[in-house]
N, CA, C and O of each residue as an XYZ file, in Angstrom:
416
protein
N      26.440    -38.560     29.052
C      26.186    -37.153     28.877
C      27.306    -36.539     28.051
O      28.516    -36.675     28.232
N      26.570    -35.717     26.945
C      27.986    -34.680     26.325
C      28.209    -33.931     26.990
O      27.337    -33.482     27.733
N      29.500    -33.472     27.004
C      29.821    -32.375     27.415
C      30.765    -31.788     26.545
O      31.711    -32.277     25.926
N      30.072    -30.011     26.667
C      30.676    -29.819     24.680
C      31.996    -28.571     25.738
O      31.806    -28.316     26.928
N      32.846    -28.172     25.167
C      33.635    -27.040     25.419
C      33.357    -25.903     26.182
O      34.199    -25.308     26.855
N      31.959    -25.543     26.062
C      31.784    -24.671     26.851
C      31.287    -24.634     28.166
O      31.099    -23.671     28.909
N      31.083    -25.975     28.351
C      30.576    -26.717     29.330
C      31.636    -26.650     30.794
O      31.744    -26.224     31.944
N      32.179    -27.320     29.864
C      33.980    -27.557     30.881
C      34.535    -25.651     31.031
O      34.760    -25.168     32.141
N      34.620    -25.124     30.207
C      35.014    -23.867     30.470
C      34.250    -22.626     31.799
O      34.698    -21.749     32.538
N      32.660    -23.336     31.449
C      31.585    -22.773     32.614
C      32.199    -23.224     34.032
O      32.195    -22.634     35.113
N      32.711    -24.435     33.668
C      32.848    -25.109     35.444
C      34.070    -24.662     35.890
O      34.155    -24.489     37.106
N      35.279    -24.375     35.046
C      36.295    -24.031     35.227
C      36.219    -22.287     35.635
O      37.146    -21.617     36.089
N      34.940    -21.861     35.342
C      34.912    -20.600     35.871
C      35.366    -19.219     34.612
O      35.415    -17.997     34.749
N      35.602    -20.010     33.570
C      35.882    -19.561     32.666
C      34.914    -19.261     31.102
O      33.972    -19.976     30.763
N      35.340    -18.231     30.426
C      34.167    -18.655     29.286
C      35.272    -18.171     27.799
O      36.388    -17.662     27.698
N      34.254    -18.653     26.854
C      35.028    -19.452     25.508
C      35.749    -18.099     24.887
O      35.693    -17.132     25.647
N      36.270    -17.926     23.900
C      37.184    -16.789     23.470
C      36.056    -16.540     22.235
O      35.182    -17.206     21.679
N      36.691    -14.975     22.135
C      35.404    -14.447     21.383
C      36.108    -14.041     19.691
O      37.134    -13.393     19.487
N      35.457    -14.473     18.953
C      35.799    -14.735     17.833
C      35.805    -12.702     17.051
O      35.205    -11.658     17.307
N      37.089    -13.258     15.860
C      36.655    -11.787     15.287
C      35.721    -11.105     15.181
O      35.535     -9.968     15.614
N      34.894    -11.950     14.432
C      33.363    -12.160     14.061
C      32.297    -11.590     15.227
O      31.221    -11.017     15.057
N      32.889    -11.903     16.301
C      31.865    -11.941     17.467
C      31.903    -10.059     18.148
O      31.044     -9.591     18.894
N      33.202     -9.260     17.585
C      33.898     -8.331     17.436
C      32.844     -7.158     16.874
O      32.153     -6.210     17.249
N      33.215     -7.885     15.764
C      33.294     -6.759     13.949
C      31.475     -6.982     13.879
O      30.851     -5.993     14.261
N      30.989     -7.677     13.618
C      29.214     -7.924     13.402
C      28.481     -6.745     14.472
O      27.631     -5.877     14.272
N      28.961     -7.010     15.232
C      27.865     -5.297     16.043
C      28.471     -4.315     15.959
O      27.860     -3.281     16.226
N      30.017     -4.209     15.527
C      30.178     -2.991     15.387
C      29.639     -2.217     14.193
O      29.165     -1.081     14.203
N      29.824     -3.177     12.994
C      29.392     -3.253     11.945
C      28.184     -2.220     11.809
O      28.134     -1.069     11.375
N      27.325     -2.999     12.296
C      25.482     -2.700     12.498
C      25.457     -0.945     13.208
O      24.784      0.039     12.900
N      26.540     -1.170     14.272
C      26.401      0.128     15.002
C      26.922      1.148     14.016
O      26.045      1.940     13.670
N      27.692      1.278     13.661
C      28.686      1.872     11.992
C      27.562      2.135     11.310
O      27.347      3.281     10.917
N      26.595      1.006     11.048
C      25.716      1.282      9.756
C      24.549      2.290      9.893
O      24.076      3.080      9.076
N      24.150      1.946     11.515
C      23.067      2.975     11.881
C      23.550      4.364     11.734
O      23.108      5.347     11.139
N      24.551      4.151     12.430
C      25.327      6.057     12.610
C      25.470      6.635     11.191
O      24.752      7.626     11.059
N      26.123      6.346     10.172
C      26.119      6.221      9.066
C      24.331      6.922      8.299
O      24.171      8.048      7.829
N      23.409      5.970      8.401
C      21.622      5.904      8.198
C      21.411      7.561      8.743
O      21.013      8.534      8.103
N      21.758      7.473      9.888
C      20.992      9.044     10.884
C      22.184      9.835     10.635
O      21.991     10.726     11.462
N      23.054     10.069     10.187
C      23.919     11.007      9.585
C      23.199     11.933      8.352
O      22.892     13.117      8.214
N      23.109     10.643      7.504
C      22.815     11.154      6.162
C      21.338     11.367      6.136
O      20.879     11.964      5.162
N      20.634     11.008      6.961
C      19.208     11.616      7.296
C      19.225     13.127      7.803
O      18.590     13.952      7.145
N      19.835     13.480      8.800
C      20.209     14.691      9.538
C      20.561     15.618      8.240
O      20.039     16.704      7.990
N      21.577     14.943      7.454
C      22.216     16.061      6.755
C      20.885     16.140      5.553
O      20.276     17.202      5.427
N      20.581     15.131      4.855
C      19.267     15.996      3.761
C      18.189     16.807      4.440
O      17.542     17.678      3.857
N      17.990     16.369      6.084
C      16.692     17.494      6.269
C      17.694     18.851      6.793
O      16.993     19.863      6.782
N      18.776     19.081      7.136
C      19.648     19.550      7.196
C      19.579     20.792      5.872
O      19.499     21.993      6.129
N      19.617     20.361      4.764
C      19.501     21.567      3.573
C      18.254     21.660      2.956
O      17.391     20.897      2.523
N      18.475     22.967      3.076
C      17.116     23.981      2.649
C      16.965     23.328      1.272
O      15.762     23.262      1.015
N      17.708     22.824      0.294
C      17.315     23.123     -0.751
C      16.392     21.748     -0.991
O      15.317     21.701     -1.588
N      17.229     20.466     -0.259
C      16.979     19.272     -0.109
C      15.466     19.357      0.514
O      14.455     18.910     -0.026
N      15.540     20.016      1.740
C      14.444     20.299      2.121
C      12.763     20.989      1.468
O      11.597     20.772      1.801
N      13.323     21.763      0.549
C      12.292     22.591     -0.093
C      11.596     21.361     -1.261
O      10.416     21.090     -1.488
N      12.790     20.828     -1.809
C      12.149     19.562     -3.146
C      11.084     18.649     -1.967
O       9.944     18.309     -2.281
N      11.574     18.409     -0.879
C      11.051     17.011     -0.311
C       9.687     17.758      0.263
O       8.774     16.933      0.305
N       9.372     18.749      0.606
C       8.258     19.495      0.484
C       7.378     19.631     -0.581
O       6.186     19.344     -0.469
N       7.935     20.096     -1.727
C       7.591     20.527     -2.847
C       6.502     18.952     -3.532
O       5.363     18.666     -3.900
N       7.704     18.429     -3.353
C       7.162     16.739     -3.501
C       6.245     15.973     -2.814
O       5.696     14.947     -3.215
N       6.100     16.572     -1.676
C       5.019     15.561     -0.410
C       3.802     16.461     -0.993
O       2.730     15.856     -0.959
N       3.704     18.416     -1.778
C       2.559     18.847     -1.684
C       1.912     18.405     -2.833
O       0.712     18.402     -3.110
N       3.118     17.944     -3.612
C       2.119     17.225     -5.123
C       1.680     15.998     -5.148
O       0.857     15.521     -5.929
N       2.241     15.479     -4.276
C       2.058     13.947     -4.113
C       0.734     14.177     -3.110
O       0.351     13.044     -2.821
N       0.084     14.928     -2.618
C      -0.993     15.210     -1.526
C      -2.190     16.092     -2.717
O      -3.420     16.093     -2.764
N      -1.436     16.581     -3.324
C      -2.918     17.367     -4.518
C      -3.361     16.008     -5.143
O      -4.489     15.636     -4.820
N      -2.494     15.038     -6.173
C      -2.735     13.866     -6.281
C      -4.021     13.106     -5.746
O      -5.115     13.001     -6.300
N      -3.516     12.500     -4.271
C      -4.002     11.995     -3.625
C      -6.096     12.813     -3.309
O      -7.182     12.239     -3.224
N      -5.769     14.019     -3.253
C      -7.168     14.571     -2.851
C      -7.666     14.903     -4.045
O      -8.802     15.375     -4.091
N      -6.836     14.701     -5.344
C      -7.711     14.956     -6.622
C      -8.383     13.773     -6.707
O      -9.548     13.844     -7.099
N      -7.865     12.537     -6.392
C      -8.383     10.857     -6.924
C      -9.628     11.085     -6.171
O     -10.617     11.076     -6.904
N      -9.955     11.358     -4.480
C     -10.314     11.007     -3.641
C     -11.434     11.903     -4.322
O     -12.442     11.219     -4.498
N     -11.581     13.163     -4.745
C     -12.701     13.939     -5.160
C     -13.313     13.308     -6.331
O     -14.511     13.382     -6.604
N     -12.175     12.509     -7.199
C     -13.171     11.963     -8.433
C     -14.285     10.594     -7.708
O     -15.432     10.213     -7.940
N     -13.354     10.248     -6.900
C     -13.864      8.534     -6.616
C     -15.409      9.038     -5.751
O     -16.434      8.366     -5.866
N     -15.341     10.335     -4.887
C     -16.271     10.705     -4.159
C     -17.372     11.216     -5.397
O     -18.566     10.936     -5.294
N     -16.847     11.980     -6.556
C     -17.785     12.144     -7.698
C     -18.449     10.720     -7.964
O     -19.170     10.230     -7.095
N     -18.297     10.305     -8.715
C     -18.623      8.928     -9.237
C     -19.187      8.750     -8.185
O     -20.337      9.182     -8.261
N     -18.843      8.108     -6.731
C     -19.807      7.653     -5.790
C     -21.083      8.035     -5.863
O     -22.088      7.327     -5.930
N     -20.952      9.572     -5.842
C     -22.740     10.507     -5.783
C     -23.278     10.120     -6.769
O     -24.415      9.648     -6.747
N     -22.326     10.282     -8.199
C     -23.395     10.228     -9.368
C     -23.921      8.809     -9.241
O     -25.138      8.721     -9.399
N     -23.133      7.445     -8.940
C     -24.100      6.285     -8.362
C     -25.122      6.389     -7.967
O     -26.091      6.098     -8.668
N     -25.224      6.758     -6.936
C     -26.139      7.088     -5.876
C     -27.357      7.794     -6.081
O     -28.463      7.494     -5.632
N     -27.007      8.893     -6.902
C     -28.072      9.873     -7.532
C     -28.763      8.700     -8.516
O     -29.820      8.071     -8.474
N     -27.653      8.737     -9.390
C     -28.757      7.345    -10.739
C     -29.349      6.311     -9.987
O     -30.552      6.092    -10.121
N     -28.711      5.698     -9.271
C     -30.253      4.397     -8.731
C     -31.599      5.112     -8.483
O     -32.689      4.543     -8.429
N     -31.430      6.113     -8.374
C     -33.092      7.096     -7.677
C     -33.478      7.282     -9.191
O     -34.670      7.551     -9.340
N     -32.905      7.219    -10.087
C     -33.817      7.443    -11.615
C     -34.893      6.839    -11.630
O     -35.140      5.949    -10.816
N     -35.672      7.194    -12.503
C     -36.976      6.244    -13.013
C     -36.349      5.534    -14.433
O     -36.795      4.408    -14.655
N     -35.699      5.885    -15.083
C     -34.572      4.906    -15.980
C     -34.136      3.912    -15.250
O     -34.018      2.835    -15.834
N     -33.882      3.959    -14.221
C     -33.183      2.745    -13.741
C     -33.740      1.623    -12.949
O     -33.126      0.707    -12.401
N     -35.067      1.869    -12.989
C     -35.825      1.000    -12.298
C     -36.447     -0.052    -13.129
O     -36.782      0.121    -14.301
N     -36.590     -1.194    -12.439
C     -36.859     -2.312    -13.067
C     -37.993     -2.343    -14.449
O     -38.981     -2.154    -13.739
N     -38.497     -2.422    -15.652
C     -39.335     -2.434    -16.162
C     -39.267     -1.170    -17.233
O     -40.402     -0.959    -17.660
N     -38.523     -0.484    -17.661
C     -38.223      0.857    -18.258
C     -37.739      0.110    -19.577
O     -36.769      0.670    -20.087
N     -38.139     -0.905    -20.179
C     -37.762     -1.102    -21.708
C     -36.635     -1.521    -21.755
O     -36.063     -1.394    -22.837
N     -35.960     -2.110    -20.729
C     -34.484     -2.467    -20.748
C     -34.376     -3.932    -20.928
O     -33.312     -4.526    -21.106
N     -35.974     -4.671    -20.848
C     -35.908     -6.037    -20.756
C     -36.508     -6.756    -19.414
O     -37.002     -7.883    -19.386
N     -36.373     -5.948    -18.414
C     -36.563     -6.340    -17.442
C     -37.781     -6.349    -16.965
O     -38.270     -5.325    -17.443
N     -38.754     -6.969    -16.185
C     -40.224     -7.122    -15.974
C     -40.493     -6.055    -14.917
O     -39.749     -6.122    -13.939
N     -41.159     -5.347    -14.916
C     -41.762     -4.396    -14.048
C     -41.883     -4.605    -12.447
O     -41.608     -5.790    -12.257
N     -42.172     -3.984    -11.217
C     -42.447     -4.223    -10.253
C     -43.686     -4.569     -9.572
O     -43.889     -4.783     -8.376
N     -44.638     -4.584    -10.780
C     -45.914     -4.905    -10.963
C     -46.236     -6.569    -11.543
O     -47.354     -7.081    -11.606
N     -45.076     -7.140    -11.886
C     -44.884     -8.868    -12.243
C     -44.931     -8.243    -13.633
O     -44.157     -9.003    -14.214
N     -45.367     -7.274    -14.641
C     -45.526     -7.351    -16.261
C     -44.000     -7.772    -16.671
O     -42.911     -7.403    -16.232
N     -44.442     -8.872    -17.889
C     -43.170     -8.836    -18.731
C     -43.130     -8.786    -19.909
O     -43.835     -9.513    -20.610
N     -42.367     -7.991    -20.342
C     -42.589     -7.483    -21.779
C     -42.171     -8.438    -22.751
O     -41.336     -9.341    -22.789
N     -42.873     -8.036    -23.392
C     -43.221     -8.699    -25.023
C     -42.385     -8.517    -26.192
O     -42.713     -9.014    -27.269
């Protein structure tokens, strides 16, 4: 059986020494978050910061409901044209009628 260092240190009632590393790495992370929600706080924090990031979400939202009105256009006008009598099978386009005729 191995028995690695920390093994012997468990039985001895003892445990292994904690490296710089083992230190500095979460403090690190904890530093970085505080840091993240600082500078979040502080841009919604100013009006002015605040007013662009508004200003910006309402154009970026006209955008969005202008596409959505064209794509909903186009949809109807689809929809409307299949109900043509142009568009039905046999109208001189080549295609044989719904009656079996095929043109000549």
């Amino acid at each position: 059986m191995n028995t690695t260092t920390e093994d012997m240190l468990a039985k001895l009632g003892l445990q292994p020494r904690m490296s710089m590393r083992d230190y500095l790495l979460p403090a690190l992370g904890v530093f970085g978050l505080g840091m993240l929600a600082g500078a979040g706080i502080t841009l919604f924090a100013m009006p002015g910061v605040r007013r662009q990031l508004r200003d910006r979400l309402r154009r970026g939202a006209a955008k969005v409901q202008e596409a959505a009105e064209e794509i909903t256009d186009e949809a109807e006008e689809r929809r409307v044209g299949k109900g043509k009598i142009t568009d039905l099978p046999g109208n001189g386009k080549g295609h044989p009628s719904a009656a079996g005729e095929v043109s000549h």
